[in-house]
C-alpha positions as CSV (number, residue, x, y, z in Angstrom):
1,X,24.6,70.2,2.1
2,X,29.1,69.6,3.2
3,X,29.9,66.9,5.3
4,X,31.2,68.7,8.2
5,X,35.2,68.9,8.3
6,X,36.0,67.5,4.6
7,X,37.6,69.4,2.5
8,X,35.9,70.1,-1.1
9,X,38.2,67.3,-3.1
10,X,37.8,64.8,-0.5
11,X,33.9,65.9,-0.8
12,X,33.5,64.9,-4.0
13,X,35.3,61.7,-3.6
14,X,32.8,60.8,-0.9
15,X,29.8,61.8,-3.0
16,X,31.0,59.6,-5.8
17,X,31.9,56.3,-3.7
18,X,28.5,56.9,-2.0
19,X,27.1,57.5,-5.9
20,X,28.6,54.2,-6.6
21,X,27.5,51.8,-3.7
22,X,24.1,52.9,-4.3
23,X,24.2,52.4,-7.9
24,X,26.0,48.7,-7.2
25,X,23.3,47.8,-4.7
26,X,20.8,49.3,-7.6
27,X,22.4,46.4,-9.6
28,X,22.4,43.8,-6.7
29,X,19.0,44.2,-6.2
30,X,17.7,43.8,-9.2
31,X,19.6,40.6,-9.7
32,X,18.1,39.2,-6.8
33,X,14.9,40.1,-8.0
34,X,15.4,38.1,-10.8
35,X,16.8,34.4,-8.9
36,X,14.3,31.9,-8.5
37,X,16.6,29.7,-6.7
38,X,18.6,29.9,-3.6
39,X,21.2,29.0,-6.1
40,X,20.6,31.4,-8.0
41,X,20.9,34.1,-5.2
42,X,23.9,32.6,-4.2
43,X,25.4,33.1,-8.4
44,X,24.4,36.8,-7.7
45,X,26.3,37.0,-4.5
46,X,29.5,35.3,-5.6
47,X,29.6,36.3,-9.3
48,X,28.6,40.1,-8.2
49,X,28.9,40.8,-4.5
50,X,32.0,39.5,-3.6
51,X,34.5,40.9,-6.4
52,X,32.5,44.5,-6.2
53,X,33.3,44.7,-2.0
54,X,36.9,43.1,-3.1
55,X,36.9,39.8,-0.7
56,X,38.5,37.3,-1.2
57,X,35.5,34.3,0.6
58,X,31.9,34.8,-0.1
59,X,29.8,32.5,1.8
60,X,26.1,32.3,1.4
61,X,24.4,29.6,4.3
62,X,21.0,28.6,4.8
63,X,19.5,27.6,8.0
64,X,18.0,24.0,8.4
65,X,14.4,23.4,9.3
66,X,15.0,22.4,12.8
67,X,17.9,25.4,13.2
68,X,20.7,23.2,14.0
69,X,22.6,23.3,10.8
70,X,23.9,26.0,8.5
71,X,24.1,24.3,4.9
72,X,26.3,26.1,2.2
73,X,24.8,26.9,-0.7
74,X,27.2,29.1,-2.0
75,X,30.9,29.7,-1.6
76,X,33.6,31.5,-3.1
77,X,37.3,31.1,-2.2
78,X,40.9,31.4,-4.1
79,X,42.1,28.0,-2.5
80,X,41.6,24.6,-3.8
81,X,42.1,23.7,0.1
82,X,37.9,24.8,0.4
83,X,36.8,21.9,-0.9
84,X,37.7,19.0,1.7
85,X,35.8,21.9,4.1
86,X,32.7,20.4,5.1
87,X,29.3,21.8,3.2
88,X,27.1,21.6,6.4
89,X,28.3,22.7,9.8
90,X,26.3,23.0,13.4
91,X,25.4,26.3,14.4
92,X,27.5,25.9,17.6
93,X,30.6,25.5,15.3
94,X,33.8,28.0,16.1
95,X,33.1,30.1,12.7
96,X,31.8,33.5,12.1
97,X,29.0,32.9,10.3
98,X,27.7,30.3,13.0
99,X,28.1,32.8,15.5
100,X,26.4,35.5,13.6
101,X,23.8,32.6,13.5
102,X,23.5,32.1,17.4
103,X,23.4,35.5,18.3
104,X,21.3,36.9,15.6
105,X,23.4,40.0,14.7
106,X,26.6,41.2,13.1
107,X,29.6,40.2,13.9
108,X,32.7,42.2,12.2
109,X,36.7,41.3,13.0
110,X,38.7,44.1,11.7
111,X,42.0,42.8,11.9
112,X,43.7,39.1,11.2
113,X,44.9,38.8,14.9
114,X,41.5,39.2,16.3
115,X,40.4,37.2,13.5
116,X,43.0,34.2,14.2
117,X,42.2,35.0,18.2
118,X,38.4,34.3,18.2
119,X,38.2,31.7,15.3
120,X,41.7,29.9,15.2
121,X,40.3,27.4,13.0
122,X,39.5,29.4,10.6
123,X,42.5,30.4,8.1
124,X,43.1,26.6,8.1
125,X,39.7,25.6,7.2
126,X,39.2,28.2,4.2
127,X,42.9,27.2,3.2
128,X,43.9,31.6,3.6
129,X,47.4,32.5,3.8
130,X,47.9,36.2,5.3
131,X,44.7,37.1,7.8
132,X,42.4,39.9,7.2
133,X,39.0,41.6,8.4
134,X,36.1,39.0,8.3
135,X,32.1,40.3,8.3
136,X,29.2,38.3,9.1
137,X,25.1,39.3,8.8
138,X,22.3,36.7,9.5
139,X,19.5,36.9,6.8
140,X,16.1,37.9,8.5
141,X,12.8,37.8,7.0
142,X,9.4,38.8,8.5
143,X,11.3,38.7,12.0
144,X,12.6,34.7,10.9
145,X,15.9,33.9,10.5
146,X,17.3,32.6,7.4
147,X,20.5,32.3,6.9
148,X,23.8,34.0,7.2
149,X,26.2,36.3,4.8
150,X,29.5,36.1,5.3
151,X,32.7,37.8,3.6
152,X,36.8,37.2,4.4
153,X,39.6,40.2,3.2
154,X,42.8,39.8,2.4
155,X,43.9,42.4,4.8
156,X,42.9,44.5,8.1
157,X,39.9,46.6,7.4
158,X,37.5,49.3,8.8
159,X,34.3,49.1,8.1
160,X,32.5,52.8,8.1
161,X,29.2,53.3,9.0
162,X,28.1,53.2,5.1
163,X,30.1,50.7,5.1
164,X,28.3,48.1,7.5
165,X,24.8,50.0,6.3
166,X,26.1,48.5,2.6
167,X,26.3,45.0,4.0
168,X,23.4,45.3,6.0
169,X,21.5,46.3,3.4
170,X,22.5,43.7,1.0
171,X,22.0,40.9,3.3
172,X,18.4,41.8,3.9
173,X,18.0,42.2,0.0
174,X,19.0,38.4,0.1
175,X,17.1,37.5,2.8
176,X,14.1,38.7,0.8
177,X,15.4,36.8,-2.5
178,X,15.6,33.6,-0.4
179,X,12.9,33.5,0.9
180,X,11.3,34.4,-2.5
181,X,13.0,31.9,-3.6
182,X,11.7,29.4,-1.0
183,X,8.4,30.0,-1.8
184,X,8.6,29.7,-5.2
185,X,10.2,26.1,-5.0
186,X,7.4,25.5,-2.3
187,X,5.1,26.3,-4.8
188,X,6.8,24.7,-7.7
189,X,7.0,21.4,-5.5
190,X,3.6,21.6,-5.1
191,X,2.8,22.0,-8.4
192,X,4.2,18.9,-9.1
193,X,2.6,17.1,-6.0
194,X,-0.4,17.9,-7.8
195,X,0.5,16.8,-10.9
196,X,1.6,13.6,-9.7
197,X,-1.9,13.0,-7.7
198,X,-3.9,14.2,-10.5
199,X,-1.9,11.8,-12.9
200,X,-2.6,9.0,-10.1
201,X,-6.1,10.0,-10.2
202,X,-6.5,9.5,-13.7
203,X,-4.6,6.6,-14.0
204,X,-6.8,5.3,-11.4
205,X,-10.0,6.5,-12.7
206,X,-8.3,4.8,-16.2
207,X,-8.1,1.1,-14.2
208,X,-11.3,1.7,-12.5
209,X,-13.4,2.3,-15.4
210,X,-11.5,-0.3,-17.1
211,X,-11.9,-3.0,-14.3
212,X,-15.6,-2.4,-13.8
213,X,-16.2,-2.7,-17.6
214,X,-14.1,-6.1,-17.7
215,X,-15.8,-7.4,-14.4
216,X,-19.4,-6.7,-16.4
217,X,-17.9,-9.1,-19.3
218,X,-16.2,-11.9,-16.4
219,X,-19.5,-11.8,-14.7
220,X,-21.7,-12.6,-17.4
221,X,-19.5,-15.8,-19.2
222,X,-20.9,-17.8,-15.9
223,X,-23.9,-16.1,-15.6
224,X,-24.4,-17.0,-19.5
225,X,-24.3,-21.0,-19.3
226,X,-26.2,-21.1,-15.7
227,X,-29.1,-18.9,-17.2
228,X,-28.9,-21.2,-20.7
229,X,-28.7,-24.8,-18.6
230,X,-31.7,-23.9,-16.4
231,X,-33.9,-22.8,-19.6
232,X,-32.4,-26.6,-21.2
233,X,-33.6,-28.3,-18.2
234,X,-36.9,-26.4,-18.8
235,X,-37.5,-27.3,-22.4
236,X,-36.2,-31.0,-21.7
237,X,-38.2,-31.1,-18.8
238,X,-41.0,-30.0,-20.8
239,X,-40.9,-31.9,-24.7
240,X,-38.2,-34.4,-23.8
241,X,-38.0,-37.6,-21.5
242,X,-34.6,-36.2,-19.9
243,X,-31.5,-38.8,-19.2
244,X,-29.7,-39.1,-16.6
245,X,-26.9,-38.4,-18.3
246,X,-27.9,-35.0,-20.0
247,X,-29.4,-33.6,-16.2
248,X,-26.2,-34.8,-15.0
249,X,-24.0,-33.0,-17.8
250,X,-26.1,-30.0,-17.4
251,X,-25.7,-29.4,-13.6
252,X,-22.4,-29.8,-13.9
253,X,-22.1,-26.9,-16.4
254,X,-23.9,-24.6,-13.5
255,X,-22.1,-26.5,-10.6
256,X,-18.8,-25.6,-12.7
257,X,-19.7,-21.8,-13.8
258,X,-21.3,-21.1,-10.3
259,X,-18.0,-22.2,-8.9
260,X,-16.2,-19.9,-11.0
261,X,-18.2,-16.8,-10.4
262,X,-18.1,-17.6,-6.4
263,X,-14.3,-17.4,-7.0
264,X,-14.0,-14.5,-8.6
265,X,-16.5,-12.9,-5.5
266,X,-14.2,-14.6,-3.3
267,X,-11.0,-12.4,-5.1
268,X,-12.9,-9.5,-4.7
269,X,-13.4,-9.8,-1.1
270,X,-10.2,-11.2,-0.1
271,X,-8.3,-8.2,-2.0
272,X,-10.6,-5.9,-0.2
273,X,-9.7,-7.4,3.1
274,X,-5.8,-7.4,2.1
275,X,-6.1,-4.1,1.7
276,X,-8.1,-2.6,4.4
277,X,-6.2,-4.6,6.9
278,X,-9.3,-6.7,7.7
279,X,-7.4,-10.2,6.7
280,X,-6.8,-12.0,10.0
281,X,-4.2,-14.7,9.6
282,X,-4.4,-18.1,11.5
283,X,-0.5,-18.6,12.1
284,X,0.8,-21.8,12.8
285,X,4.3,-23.6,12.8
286,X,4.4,-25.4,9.2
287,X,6.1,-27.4,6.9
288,X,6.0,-25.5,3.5
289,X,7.5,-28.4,1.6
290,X,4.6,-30.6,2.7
291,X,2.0,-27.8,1.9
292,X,3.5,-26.4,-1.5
293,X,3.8,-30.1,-2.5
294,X,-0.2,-31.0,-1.1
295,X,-1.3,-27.8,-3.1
296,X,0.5,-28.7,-6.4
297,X,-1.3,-32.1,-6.6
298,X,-4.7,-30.6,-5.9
299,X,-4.0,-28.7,-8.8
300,X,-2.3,-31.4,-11.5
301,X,-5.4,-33.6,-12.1
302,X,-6.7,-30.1,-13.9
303,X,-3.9,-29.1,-15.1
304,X,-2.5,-32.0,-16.5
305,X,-6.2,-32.8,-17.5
306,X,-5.9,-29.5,-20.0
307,X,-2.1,-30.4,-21.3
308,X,0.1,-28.9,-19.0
309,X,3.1,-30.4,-18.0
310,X,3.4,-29.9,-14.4
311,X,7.2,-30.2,-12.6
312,X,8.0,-30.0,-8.4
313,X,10.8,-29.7,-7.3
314,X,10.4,-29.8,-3.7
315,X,13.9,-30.2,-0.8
316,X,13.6,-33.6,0.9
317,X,14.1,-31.9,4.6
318,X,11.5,-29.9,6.1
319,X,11.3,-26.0,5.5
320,X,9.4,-24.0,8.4
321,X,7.2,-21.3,8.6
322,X,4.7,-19.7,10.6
323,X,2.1,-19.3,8.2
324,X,-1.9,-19.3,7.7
325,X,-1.6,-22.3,5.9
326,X,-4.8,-21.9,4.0
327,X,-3.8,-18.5,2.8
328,X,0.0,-19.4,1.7
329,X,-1.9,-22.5,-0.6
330,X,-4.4,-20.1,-1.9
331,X,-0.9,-17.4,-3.0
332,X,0.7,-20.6,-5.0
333,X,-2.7,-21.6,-6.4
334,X,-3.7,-18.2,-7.7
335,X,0.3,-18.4,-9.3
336,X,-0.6,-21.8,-11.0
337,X,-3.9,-20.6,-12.0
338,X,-2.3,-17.5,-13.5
339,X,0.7,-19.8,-15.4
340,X,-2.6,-21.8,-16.9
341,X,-3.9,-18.5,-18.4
342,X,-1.1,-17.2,-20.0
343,X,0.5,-20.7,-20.8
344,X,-0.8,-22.2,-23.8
345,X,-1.7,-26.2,-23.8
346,X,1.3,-28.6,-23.7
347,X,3.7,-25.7,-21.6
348,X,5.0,-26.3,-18.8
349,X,4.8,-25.4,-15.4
350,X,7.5,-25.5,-13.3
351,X,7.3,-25.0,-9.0
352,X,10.1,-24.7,-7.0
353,X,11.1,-24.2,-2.9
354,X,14.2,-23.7,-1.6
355,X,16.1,-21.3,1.0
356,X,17.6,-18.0,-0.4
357,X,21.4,-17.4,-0.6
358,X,20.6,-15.3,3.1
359,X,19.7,-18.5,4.8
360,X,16.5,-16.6,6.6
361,X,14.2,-17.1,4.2
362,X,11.6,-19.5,2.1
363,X,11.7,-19.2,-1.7
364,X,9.0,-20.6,-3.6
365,X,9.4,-19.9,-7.5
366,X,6.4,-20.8,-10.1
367,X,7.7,-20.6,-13.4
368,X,5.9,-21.2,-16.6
369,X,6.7,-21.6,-20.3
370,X,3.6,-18.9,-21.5
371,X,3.4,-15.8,-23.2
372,X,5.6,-13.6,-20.7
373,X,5.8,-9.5,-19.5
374,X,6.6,-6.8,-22.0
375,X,8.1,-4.6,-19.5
376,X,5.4,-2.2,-18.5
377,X,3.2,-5.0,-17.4
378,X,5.9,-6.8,-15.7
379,X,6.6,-3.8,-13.8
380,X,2.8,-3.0,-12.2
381,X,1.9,-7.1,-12.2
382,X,1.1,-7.3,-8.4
383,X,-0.9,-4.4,-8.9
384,X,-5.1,-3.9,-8.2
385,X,-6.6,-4.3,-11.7
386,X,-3.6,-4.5,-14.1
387,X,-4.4,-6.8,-17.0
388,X,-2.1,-8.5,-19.2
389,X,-5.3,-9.5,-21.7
390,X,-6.6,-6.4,-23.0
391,X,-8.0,-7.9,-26.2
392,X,-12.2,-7.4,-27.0
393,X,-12.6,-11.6,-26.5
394,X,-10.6,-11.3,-23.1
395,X,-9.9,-15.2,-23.9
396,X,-8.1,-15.4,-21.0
397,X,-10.4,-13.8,-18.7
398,X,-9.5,-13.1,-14.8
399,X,-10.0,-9.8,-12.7
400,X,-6.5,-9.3,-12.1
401,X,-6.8,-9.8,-8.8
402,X,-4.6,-12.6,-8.9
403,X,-1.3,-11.4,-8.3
404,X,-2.0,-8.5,-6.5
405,X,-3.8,-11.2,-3.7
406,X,-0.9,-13.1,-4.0
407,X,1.8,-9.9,-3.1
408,X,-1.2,-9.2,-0.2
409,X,-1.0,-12.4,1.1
410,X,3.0,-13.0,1.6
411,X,3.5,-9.5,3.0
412,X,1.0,-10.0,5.7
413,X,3.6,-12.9,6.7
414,X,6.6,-10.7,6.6
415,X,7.3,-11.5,3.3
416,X,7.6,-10.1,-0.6
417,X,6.6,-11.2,-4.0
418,X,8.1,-10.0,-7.3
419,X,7.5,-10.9,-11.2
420,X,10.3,-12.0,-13.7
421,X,10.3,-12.1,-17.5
422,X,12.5,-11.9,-20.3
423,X,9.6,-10.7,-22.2
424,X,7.0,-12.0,-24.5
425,X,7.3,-14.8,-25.7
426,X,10.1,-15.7,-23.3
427,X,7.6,-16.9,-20.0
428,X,7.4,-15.8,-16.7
429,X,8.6,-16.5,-12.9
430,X,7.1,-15.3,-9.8
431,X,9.0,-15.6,-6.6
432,X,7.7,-15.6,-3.1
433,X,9.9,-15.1,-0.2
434,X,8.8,-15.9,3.7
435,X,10.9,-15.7,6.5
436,X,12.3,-19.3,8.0
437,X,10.2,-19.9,11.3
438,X,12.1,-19.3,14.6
439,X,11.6,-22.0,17.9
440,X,8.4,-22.8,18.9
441,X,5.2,-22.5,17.5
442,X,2.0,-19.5,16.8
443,X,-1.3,-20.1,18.3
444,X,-4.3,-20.0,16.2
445,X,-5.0,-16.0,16.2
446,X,-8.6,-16.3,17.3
447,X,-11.0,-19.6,18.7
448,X,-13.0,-20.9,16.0
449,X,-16.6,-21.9,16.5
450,X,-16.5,-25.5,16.9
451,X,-15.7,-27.8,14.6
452,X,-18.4,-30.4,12.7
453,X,-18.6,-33.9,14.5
454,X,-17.3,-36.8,12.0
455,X,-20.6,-38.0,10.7
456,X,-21.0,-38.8,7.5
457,X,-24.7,-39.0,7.3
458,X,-27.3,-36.5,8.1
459,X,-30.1,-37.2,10.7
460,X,-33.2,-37.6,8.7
461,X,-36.6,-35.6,9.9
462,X,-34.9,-32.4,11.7
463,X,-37.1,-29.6,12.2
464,X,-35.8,-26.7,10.4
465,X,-36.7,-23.0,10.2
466,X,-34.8,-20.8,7.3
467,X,-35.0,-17.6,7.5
468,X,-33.9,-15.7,4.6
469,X,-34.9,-12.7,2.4
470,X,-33.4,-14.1,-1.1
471,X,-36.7,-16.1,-2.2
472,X,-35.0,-17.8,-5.0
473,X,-32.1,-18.6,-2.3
474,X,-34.9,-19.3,0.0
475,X,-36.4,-21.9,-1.8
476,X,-33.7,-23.8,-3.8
477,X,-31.6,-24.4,-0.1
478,X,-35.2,-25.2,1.3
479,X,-35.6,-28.4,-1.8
480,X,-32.2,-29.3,-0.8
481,X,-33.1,-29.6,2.7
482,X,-36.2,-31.1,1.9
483,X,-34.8,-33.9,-0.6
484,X,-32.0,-35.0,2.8
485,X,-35.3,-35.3,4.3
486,X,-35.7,-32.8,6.7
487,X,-38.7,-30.9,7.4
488,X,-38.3,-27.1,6.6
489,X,-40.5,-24.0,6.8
490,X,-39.1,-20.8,5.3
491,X,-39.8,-17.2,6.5
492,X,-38.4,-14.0,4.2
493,X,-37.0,-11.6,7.4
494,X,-37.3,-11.3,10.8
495,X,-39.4,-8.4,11.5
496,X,-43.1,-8.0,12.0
497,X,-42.5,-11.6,14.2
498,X,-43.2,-14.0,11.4
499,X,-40.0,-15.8,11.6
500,X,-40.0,-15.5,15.8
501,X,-43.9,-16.7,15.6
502,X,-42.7,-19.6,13.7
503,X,-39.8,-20.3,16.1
504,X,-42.3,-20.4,19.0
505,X,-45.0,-22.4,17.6
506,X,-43.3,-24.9,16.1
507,X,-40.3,-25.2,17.6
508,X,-37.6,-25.9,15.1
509,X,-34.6,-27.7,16.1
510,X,-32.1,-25.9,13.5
511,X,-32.5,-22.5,12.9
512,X,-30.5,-21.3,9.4
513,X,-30.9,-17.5,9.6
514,X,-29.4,-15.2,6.9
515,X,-27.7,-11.8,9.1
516,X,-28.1,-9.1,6.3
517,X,-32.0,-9.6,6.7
518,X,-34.2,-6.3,6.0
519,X,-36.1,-4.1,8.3
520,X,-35.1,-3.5,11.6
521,X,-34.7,-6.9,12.4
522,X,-31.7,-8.6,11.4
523,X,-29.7,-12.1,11.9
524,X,-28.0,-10.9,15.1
525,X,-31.0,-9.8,16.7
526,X,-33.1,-13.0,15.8
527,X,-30.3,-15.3,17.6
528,X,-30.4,-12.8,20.4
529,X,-34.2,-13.3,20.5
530,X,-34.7,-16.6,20.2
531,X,-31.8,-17.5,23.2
532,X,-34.0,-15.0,25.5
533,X,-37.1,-16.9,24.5
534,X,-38.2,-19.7,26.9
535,X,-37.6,-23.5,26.4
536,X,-37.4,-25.2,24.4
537,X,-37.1,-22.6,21.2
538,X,-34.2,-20.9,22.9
539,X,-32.0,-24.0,23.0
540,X,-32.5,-24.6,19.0
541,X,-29.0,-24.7,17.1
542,X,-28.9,-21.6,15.1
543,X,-26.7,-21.6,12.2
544,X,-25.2,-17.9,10.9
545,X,-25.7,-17.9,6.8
546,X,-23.7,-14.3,5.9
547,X,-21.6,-13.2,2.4
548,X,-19.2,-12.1,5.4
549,X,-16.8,-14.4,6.9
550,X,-13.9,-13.0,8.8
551,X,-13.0,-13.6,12.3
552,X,-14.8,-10.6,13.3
553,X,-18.0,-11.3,11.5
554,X,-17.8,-14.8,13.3
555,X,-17.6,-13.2,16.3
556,X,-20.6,-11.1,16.5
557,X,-22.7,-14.6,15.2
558,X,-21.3,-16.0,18.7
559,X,-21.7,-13.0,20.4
560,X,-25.3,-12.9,19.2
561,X,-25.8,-16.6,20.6
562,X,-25.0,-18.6,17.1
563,X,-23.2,-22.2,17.0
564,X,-21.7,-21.5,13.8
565,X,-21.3,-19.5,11.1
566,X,-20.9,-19.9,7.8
567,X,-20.4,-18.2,4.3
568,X,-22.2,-17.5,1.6
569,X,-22.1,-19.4,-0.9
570,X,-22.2,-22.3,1.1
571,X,-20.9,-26.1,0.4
572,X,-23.8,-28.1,0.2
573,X,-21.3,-31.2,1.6
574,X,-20.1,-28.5,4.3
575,X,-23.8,-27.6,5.5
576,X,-24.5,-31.5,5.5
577,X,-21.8,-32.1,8.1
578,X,-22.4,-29.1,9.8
579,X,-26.4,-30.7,10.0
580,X,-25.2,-34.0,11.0
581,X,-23.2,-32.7,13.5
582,X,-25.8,-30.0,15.0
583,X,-27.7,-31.5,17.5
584,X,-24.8,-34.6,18.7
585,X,-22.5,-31.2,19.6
586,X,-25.6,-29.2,21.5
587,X,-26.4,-31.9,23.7
């Protein structure tokens, strides 16, 4: 079948251009088909698609996710001029391709004076001498738009209707490869989400398994010497007139290793506390030289005691904070307790404060002369369960909860933490930075249940009832009280009424109830209980024992109708003063 009015040589010329832009988009196509980049589509378009239509600009732009911004990411042009032309433009922008953009369909100049008429800007920013046509397509796929195609000529132009089909056609072809592309470098990024969350996970699982197998070993070196001391006192107690000296050596070998293992409970919980953002800081306005230098000398005696040499440098003024003091002496004790571990006997130990070249904050450095970081330790140090001590004796023990406590601790004021070393051999520094406090002062975050009277000495025959479901707990705090002479019956929970039944019939005048009690009775509802029961067993001072001891915790015990709380394990000095004090604060 003719095309109607064309001669037969002019026929066959229009057969064989047709012949040919088929078999170019043939090739087009199946380049496309083979990017898996938007790069790559834009190689094919420049390197392919512009010499074949003979323009002298190619221009491939992508839409931005929010469809403010088209963002090159290809271009082709003969002048060196194109690259001081900006790579990212707003789709408001007096260009073509923008407009093609906004409208969301074709737009084709034919001549250079429209050309220079609509877009004025546009020789100068391409850097083109002599105008010609200019041809623009957005890229839609599945109805969405993509992108836009874009082409400059040297010269005037018309566009036939095969022509503009050709164009058409390949801009929908890229349309398709981009967004092929798009979803394969969604896909790829994925991929390597994945990887990175399954490599977490592992390294994870890795420190996990690792940690739990270490805390098994740290747990049993206390639990080792208290279980060995208490059969010693049996068999002395038993064959041997025991000294006063021996009992005495031997409690202090489970006063010391009971102390440890409460401390290493007391890391777990705090780190747990850090990190679920259960920690509630006390805030006040301090002096950190007078604290770091107070919590240095608690710690020489030891550390002198075991070798070390121990150095302060502390400023002669005053250097404010607003700080939970407690918590900013526990982050420079667990630093000098780590420098101990790593630092053999006779080292030294070297602490530090100053104010940072910024003037705005605190810099407190503990250096030691130890062992040192390789680099892949220094580098995860503050984190959960990293251990520098990897060896089977573990001789220098810890949880490696340490540091990261430490890094816990000074960001919840604001501040940051990091680890030095030259490496092993070469010791370490640790650095803690607050922020300098402003005018004025912090109140205490939360009120405290009040505070022990100043007595010394506990009142001797108090009547008190301990309720608590740990018999051996039970009955070695129940000798203790007994010994200080007070009188003391012991029930094992609170349900089925035996505790209450005591309470009413014999009307203690302390009750020490443990909360996590079992059955359906616990701590809370005791207190609750006995301050609804009638006089004079409802104005008893009850006394919270819990392994939980945050504000919260110590606000449900005085919600529940408690005097006090206090944590498990508790001080047998603390639970004396708290006694002494009891019944002078209730009346």
């Amino acid at each position: 079948m003719g095309v109607p009015g064309l001669p037969a040589t002019a026929l066959a010329e229009h057969y064989r251009r047709l012949a040919d832009r088929l078999a170019r988009l043939q090739s087009l196509t199946a380049a496309l088909a083979r990017a898996r980049t938007a790069n790559e589509v834009s190689d094919v378009l420049l390197h392919e698609a512009v010499p074949a239509l003979d323009a002298e600009v190619g221009e491939l732009a992508i839409l931005s996710a929010d469809g403010a911004f088209l963002r090159e990411v290809g271009f082709s042009s003969v002048s060196p001029e194109r690259a001081r032309a900006p790579r990212e433009y707003p789709i408001d922008s007096p260009l073509p391709v923008a407009e093609a953009a906004r409208l969301g369909e074709s737009i084709v100049i034919t001549t250079g004076e429209e050309r220079d008429r609509r877009y004025p800007a546009l020789a100068g920013l391409l850097g083109l001498g002599k105008a010609g046509a200019v041809a623009a397509f957005p890229m839609f796929a599945d109805g969405k738009l993509l992108g836009v195609l874009g082409f400059c000529f040297a010269s005037a132009r018309e566009f036939s209707n095969q022509d503009l089909a050709f164009l058409q056609t390949l801009a929908d072809q890229c349309a398709l490869a981009i967004e092929r592309a798009q979803l394969h470098e969604l896909a790829q990024h994925e991929i390597a989400v994945r990887k990175t969350a399954e490599a977490a996970l592992t390294e994870a699982a890795r420190r996990k398994d690792e940690f739990l197998a270490m805390l098994a070993h740290e747990l049993r070196n206390p639990l080792a010497p208290i279980r060995n001391a208490a059969q010693t006192l049996r068999q002395l107690g038993d064959k041997f007139a025991v000294s006063e000296s021996q009992t005495a050596h031997v409690l202090e070998i489970i006063d010391r290793q009971s102390a440890h293992m409460a401390h290493m409970v007391d890391d777990l919980l705090d780190v747990s506390r850090v990190t679920q953002g259960r920690m509630l800081l006390r805030k006040a306005r301090l002096d950190l030289s007078v604290l770091v230098r107070a919590t240095v000398n608690d710690h020489r005696p030891a550390l002198e005691a075991a070798g070390f040499v121990v150095e302060l440098a502390i400023p002669d003024r005053a250097v404010w904070i607003e700080a939970d003091a407690t918590r900013i002496s526990q982050a420079v004790a667990n630093l000098l307790h780590n420098s101990q571990k790593f630092t053999s006997a006779g080292g030294v130990i070297t602490v530090s404060l100053g104010v940072d070249s910024s003037e705005s904050r605190a810099e407190i450095c503990v250096q030691d002369s130890g062992v040192g970081m390789e680099p892949t330790i220094l580098a995860s140090a503050f984190e959960p369960f990293v251990q520098a001590d990897r060896s089977l004796s573990r001789s220098r023990g810890g949880l490696g909860l340490g540091l990261p406590l430490v890094k816990g601790l000074i960001e919840l004021h604001g501040g940051s933490a990091r680890a030095e070393s030259a490496g092993l051999g070469q010791g370490s520094r640790f650095v803690l930075l607050l922020p300098l406090a402003s005018e004025g002062t912090i109140a205490s975050a939360a009120p405290a249940l009040p505070a022990p009277a100043a007595i010394s000495a506990a009142p001797t025959q108090r009547r008190i009832l301990l309720i608590e479901d740990n018999v051996d707990a039970a009955e070695i705090l129940g000798m203790w009280l007994e010994m200080d002479g007070h009188e003391v019956k012991i029930a094992h929970d609170g349900a089925q009424g035996v505790a209450l039944a005591l309470a009413e019939d014999w009307v203690p005048e302390i009750v020490l109830s443990d909360i996590g009690l079992p059955g359906d009775l616990d701590g809370y509802a005791v207190a609750r209980t006995l301050r609804s029961a009638k006089q004079p067993v409802s104005t008893s001072y009850l006394i919270a024992l819990s392994g939980y001891g945050q504000e919260r915790d110590k606000q449900l015990a005085r919600d529940a109708g408690f005097d006090r709380h206090l944590t498990k394990p508790v001080d047998p000095e603390v639970l004396q003063r708290v006694l002494a004090s009891a019944l002078v604060l209730r009346s």
